[in-house]
matplotlib code that plots the C-alpha trace (Angstrom):
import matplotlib.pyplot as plt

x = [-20.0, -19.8, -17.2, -16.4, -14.0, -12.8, -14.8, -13.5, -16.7, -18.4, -15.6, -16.0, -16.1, -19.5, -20.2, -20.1, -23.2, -22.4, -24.7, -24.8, -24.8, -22.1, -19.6, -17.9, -16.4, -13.1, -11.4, -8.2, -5.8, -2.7, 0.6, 1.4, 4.2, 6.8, 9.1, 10.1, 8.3, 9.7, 8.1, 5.4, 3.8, 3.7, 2.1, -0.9, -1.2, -0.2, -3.4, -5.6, -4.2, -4.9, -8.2, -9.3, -7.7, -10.2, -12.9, -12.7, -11.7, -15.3, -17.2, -17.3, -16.8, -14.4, -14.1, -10.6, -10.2, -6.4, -5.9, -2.3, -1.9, 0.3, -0.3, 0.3, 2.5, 5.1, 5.6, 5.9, 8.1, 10.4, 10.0, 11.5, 14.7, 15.4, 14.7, 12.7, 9.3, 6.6, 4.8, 8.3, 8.8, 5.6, 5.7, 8.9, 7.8, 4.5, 6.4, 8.4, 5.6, 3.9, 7.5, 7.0, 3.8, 4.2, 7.7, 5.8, 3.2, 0.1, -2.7, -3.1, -6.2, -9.0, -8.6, -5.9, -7.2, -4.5, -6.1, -5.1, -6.9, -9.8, -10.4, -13.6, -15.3, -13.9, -15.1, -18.8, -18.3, -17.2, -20.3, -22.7, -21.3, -21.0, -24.8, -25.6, -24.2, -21.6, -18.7, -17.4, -14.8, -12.8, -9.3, -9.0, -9.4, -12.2, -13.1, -15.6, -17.2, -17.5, -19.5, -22.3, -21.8, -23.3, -21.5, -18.0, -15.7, -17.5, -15.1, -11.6, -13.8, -12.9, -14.7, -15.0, -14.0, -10.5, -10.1, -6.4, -6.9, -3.9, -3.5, -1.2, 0.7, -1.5, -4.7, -5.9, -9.8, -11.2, -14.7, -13.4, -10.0, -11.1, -12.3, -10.3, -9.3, -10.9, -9.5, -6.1, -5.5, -2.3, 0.7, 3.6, 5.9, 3.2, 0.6, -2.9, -6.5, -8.9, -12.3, -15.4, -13.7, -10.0, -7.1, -5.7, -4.7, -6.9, -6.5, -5.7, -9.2, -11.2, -9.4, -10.6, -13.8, -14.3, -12.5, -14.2, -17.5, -16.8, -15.7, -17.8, -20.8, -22.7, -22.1, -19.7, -18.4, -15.4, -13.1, -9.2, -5.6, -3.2, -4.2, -2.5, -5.0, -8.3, -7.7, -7.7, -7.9, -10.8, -12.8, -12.5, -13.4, -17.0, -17.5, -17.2, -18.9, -21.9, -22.7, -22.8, -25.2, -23.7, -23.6, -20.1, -18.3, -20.3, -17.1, -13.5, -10.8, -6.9, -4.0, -1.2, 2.3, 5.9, 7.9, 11.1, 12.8, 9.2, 8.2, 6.1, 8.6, 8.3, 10.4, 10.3, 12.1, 15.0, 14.6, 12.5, 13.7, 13.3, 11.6, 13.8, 16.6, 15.2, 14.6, 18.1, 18.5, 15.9, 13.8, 10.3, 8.4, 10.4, 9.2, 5.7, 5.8, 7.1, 4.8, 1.8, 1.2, 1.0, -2.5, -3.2, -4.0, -0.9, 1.9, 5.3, 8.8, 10.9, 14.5, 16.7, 16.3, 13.0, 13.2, 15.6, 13.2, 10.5, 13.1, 13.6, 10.2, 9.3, 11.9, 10.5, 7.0, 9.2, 12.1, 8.7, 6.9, 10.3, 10.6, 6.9, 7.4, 10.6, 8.9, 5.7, 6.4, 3.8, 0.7, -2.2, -3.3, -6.7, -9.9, -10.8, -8.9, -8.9, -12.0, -9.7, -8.0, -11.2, -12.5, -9.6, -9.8, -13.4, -12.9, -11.4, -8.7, -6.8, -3.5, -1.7, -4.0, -4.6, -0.9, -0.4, -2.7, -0.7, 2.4, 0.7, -0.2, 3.6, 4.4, 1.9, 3.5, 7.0, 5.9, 3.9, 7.1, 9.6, 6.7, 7.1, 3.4, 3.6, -0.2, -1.0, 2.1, 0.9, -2.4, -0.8, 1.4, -2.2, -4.0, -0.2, -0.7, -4.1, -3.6, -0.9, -2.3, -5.3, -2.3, 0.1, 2.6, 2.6, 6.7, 5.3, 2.7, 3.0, 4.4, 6.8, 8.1, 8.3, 10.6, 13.1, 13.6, 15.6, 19.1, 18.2, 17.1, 20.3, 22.4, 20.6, 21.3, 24.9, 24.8, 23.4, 25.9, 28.9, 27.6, 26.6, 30.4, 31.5, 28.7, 30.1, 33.6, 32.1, 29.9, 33.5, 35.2, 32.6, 32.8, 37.0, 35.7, 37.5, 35.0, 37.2, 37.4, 33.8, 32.9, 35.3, 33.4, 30.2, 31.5, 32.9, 29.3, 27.2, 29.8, 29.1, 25.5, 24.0, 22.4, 23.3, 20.7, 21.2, 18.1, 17.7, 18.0, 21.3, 22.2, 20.1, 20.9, 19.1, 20.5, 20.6]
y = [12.5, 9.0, 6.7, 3.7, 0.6, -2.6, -5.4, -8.5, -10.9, -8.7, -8.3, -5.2, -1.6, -0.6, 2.2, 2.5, 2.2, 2.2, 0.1, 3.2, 6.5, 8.5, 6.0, 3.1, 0.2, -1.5, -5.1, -5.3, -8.5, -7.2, -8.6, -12.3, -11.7, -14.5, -11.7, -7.8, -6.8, -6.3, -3.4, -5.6, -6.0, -2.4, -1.7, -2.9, -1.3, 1.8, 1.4, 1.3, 4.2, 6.2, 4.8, 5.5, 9.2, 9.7, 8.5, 10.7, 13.4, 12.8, 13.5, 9.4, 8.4, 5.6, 2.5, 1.2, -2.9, -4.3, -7.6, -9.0, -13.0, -13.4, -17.3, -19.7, -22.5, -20.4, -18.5, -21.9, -23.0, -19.8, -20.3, -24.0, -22.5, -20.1, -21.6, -19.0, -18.4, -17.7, -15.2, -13.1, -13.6, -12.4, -8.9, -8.2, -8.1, -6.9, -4.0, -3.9, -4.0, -1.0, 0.7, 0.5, 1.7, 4.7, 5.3, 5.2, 7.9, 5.1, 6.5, 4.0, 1.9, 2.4, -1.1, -3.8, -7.0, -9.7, -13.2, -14.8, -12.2, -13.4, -17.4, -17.1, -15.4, -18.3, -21.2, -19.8, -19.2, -22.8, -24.4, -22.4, -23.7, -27.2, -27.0, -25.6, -28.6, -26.5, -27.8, -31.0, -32.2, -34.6, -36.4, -32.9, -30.6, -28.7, -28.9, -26.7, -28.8, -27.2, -29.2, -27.3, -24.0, -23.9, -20.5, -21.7, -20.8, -17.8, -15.2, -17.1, -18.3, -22.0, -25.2, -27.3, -30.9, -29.3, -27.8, -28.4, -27.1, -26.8, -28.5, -28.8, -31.5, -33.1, -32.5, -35.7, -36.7, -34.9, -36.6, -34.4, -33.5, -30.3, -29.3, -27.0, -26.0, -24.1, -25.7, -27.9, -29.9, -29.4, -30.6, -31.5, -28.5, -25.8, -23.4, -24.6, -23.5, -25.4, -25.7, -28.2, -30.5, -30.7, -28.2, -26.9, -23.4, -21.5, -22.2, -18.7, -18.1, -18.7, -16.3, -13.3, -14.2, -14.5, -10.6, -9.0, -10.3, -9.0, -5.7, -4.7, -6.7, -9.0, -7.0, -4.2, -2.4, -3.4, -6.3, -5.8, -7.5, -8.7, -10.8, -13.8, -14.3, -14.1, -18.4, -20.0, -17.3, -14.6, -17.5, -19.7, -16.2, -16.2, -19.4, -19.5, -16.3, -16.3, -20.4, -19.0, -16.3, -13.2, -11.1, -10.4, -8.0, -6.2, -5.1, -7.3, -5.1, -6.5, -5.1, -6.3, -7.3, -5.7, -7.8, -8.6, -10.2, -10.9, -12.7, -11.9, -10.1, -12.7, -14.1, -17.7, -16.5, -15.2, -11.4, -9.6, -6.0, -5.3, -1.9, -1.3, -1.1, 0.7, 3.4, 3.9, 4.2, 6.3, 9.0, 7.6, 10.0, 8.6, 5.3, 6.0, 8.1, 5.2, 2.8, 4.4, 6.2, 3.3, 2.2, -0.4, -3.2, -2.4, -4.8, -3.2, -4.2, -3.3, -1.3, 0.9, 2.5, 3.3, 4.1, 7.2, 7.8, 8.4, 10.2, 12.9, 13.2, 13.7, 15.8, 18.4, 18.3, 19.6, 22.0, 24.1, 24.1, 24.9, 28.1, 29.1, 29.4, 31.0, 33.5, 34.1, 32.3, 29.3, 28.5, 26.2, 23.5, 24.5, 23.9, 21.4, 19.5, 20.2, 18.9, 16.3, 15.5, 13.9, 12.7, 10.3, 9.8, 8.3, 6.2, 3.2, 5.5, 6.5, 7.9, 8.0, 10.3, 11.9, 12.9, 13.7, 16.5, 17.4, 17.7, 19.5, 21.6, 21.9, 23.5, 25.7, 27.0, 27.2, 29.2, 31.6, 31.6, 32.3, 35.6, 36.9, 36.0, 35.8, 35.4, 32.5, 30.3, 30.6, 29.3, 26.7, 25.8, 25.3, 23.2, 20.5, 20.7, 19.6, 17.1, 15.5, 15.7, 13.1, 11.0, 11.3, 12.9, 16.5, 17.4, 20.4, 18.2, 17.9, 14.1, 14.7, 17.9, 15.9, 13.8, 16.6, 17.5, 14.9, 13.7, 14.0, 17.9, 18.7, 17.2, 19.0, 22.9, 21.6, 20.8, 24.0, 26.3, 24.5, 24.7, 28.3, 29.1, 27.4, 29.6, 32.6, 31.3, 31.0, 34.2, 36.0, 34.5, 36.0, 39.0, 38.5, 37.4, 34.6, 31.9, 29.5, 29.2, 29.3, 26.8, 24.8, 25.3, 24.2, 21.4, 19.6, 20.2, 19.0, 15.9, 16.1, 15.2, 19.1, 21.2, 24.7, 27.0, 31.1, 32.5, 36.8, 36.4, 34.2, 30.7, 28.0, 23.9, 21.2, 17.6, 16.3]
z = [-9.0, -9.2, -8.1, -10.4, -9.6, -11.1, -9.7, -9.5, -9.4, -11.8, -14.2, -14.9, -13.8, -11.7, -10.1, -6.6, -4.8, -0.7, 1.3, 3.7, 2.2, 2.7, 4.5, 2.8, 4.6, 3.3, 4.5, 3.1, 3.9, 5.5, 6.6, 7.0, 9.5, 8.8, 7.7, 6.9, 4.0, 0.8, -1.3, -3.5, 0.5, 0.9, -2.4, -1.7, 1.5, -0.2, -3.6, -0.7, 1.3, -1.8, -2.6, 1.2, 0.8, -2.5, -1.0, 2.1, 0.1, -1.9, 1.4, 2.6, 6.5, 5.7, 8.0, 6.9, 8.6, 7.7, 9.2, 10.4, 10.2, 12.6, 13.4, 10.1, 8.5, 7.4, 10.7, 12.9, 10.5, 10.8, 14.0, 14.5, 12.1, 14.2, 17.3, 18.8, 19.9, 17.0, 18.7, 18.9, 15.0, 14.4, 16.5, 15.5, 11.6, 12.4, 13.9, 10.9, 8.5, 10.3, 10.2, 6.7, 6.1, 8.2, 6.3, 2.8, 4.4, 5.1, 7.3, 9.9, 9.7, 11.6, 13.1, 12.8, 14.4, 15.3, 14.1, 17.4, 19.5, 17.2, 18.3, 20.1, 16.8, 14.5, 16.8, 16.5, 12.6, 12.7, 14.9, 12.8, 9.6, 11.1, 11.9, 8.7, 7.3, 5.4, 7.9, 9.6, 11.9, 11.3, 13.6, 15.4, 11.9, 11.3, 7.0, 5.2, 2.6, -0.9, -2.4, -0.1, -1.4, -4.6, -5.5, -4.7, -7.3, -9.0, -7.8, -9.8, -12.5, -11.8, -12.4, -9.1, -11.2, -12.3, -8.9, -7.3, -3.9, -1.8, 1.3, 4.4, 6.2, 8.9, 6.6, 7.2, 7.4, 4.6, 2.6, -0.4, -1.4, -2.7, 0.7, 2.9, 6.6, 9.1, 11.9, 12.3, 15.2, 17.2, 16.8, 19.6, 19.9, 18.1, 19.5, 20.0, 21.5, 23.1, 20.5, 21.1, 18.3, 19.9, 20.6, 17.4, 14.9, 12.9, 8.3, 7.1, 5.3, 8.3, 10.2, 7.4, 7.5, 11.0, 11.4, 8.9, 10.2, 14.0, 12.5, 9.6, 10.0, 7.8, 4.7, 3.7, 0.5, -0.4, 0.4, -1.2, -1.5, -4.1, -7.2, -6.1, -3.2, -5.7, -4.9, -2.4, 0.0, -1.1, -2.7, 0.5, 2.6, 0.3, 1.0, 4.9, 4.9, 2.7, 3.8, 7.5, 6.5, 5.6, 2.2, 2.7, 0.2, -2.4, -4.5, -4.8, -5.8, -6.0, -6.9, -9.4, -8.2, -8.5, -10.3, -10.9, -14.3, -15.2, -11.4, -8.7, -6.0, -3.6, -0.6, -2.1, -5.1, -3.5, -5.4, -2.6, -1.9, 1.2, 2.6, 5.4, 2.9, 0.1, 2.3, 3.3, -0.9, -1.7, -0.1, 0.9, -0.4, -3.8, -3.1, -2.9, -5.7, -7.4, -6.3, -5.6, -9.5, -11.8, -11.8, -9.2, -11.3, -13.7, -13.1, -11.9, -12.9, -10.6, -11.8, -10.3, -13.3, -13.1, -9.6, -11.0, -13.7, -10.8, -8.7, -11.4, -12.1, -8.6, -8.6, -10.9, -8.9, -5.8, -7.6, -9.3, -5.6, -4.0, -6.1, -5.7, -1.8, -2.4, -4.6, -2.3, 1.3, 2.4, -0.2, 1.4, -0.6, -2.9, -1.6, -4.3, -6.8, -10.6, -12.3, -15.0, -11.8, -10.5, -12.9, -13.5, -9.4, -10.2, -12.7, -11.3, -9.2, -12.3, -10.8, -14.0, -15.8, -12.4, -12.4, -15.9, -14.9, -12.0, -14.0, -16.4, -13.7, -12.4, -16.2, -16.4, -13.0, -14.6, -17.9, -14.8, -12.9, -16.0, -17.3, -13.4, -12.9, -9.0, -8.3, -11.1, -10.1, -6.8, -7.7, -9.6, -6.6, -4.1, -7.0, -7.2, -3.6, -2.9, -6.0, -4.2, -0.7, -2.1, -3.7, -0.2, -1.9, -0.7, 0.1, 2.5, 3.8, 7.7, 7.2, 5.0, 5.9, 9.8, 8.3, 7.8, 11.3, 12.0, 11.5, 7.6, 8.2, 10.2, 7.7, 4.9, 6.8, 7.3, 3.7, 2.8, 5.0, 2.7, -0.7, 0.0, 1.1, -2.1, -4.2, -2.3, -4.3, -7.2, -7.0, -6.2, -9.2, -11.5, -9.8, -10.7, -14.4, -13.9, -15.2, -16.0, -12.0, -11.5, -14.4, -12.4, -9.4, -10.7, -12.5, -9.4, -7.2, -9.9, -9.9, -6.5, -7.1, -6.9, -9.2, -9.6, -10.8, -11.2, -10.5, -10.8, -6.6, -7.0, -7.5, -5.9, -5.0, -5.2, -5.8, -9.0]

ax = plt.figure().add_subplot(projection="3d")
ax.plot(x, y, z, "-o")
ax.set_aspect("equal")
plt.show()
């Protein structure tokens, strides 16, 4: 059993080799809280939820760091629109990011370090790269100078001469404009902390680097985020990290976008869907099912079409499970997953194949189910289920089936206590043999949205 990924700086898949056996340490760059996310934020935490599921389900102690940037540009700026203070903007959608992790069925990380409660570790990552020679201060800012770092650029594949590197207002000092901020000094009005070179904010990258270090050392496995952060962010991170001293990473993995019309879903474009809405639309466990089985470096193009085409296919997974446990009560999940199953796990977490198995899976159940088989759909049922336990998509899962004993579950009984009185009507007009009645019957719940099946123990909803 071996464990390949995608790696970035390699180009390539490698297998995975941890730098302690049998753990496997991950860094992934969460939420930049200047607003609610929209669901292109959540997929990334949601490719790494099910990569840190396969690896603990492959026997690994997994020491899961996601960040929140909750101090930048774009949050003092949202800040001085809305006149209030920054620190309020950022909790609230640091709340609301978290809100929608745990509605998509995230495990929690096993640390998520604020980058303000982080200043003391990036003034000494910025004296030791200053005494290095790697770093220098300059009107209040604090620059890292590439031109030191011989192996700056390897991870994007750029060459240094043609290099464009953003910069900020108030970046003023710098030997090279290529080089970027650590450090920026205050401004009248924003928030500041005191340093040896002047009160000022942290730059984005340094706080990464800085967390990461404090949390997983001088090396670790595997460092993740989106595509669009390979430059400046990641490459500035190896830069600050390995000129202070450290190895850093050993494998970059990033994740494609969800786009829409062909562009990164992004709040600067005006077309970002929100998560806190799409969940009033559409049941969670539909949305991660929707985002979480293309493979993580496939781009997504977001549709409400395809989020039906996903609905109904989820819908399936659940209407064979549902019948199972009708059939035979509660089935535990298998003790191990189907061997094609893992092996499309291991190679570079291959969902799709992964859940063509599953659904193959979910068939093979039906055909037991329709030949009164009891004891192999039943074993097909506890194979689906540990499939989708590794993939966070078990409906009788603890999680999910939680989520039903709310207002949502309530409503679903009172649901069920109607449509059975109508049935009861309909069962009573076939009784009559008058089907014109009970085609009419049917007709008007299935307009309703419900599906009516007659099974051999009577009919049985499900919405359509």
């Amino acid at each position: 059993m071996t464990i390949r990924l995608y790696d970035t700086s390699a180009r390539q898949i490698r297998d995975f080799s941890p730098l302690i056996p049998g753990c496997v340490s991950i860094y992934l760059c969460g939420a930049t809280v200047q607003a609610a996310p929209h669901i292109g934020h959540i997929r990334s935490g949601l490719n790494f939820d099910i990569m840190r599921r396969w690896f603990a389900y492959r026997g690994y102690d997994v020491t899961f760091v996601r960040n929140v940037t909750d101090i930048d540009d774009k949050i003092i700026a949202k800040a001085a629109d809305q006149g209030r203070p920054w620190w309020a903007i950022g909790y609230e959608n640091e709340r609301a990011f978290n809100d929608g992790y745990a509605a998509l069925g995230c495990l929690p990380p096993t640390v998520e370090p604020r980058a303000t409660g982080h200043i003391t570790e990036m003034v000494e990552m910025m004296r030791g790269l200053i005494e290095r020679g790697h770093a220098y201060a300059a009107e209040g800012n604090v620059y890292f100078d590439v031109r030191s770092f011989p192996g700056y650029l390897q991870l994007s594949n750029q060459e240094l001469d043609n290099l464009l590197q953003p910069s900020g207002e108030g970046e003023t000092g710098k030997r090279d404009p290529r080089d970027f901020a650590m450090w920026k000094a205050a401004k009248e009005g924003e928030p500041s902390w005191e340093t040896p070179w002047g009160r000022g904010r942290p730059g984005w990258h340094l706080e990464c680097s800085a967390m990461a270090h404090k949390y997983l050392g001088e090396s670790f496995d595997i460092h993740g985020g989106g595509l669009d952060l390979i430059f400046p962010h990641h490459e500035n991170e190896i830069a600050q990290a390995k000129a202070f001293g450290d190895d850093f990473a050993a494998y970059w993995v990033h994740n494609a976008w969800v786009t829409l019309s062909g562009e990164k879903m992004s709040k600067s474009l005006g077309n970002s869907v929100l998560v806190s809405e799409m969940v009033k639309q559409w049941r969670p466990i539909v949305l991660r099912y929707y985002l979480g089985t293309p493979h993580y470096r496939s781009m997504i193009e977001y549709s409400p079409e395809a989020l039906h085409e996903a609905e109904a296919a989820f819908a399936r997974i659940e209407g064979f499970m549902q019948r199972v446990v009708e059939l035979a009560g509660p089935v535990e999940p298998a003790a191990e997953v189907p061997l094609a199953f893992a092996e499309a796990m291991d190679d570079d977490l291959g969902v799709p194949q992964a859940l063509a198995i599953v659904h193959t899976t979910v068939r093979q159940g039906n055909s037991a189910l329709s030949a009164d088989d009891k004891e192999t759909a039943v074993a097909r049922l506890a194979e689906v289920r540990a499939m989708l336990g590794v993939l966070g998509l078990d409906p009788l899962d603890e999680h999910w089936a939680g989520a039903a004993t709310g207002r949502g579950g309530d409503l679903h009984g009172v649901v069920d206590s109607l449509v059975r009185m109508v049935l009861e009507q309909r069962e009573g007009a076939r009784g009559r043999k008058d089907y014109a009645a009970a085609d009419a019957i049917r007709d008007q719940l299935q307009q309703s949205g419900l599906a009516i099946e007659d099974t051999p123990s009577g009919p049985r909803w499900t919405l359509s």
